[in-house]
N, C-alpha and C positions, 0 to 999 in steps of 0.2 A: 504494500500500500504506500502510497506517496502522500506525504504530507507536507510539503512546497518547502521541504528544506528545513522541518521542524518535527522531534519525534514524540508531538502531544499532540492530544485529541481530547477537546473539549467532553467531558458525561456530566452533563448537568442533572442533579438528584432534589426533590423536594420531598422536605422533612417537614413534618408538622404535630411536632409532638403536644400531648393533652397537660403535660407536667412536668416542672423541673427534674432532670433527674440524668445520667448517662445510658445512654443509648447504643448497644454495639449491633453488626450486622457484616455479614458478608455478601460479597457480590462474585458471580463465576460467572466469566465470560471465557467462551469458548467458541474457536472456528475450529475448522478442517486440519488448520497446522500448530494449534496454539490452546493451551488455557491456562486462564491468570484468576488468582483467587485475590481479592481484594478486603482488608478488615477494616473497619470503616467502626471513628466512634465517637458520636457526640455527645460533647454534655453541654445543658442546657440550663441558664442560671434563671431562676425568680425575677419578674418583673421588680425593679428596684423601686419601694415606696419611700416616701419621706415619715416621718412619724413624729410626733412633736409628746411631751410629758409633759404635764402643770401639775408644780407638788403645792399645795398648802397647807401651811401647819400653823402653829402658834408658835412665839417665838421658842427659841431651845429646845423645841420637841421636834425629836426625829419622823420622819413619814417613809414608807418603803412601798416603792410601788414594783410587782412582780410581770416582767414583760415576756411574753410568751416566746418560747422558740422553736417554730415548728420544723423539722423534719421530714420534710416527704423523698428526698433522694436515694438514694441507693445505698449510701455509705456513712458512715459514724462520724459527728461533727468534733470536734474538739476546738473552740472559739479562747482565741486570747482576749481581755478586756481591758481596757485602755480607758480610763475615765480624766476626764478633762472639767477643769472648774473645782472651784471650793468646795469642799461640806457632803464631794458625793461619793459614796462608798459601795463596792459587790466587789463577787467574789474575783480575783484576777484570772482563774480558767474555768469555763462551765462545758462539760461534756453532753452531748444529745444523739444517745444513740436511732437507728434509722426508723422509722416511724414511730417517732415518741413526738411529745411536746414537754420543755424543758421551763420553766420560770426563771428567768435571771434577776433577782432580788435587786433591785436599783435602792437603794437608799441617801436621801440627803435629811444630810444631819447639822444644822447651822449652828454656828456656835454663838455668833451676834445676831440681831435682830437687823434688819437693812430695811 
């Protein structure tokens, strides 16, 4: 086969998966002098939302709000947690294995009143 001086050929595939998650699959293409097995694997992330938390409390009194962590993918999460700003505290790793839902304990705890 001649391909004008270039040894690729365009296979265009349409994926339309129902949910986040890795997706593997094979493709056999085969002629008269030839087959090639192809392993093919997508992973697909969650539409990225924004999320906003309003804590109110009384002054000095801590509030902890429990933010869910769903799991629907293939594989066991393990999230590092990075908290940014005064007065807020959880746990520094939370584990979520594959189809659970995990609560990561969000707590601010002020120590002045603003």
């Amino acid at each position: 086969v001649f391909l004008g001086g270039n040894d690729t050929v365009e296979f265009p595939i349409k994926f339309t998966p129902k949910h986040a998650g890795c997706y593997h699959c094979q493709i056999l293409l085969k002629s008269s002098s030839d087959i090639r097995v192809y392993e093919i694997e997508c992973v697909v992330n969650a539409d990225q939302a924004d999320a906003q938390v309003e804590f109110l409390t009384p002054a000095f009194q801590a509030v902890t709000q429990e933010i869910p962590i769903n799991n629907i993918s293939s594989e066991d999460w393990k999230f590092e947690a990075i908290l940014e700003g005064k007065c807020f505290h959880g746990p520094p790793v939370i584990n979520v294995p594959v189809g659970e839902t995990v609560p990561y304990p969000l707590t601010f705890k002020p120590v002045t009143e603003s």
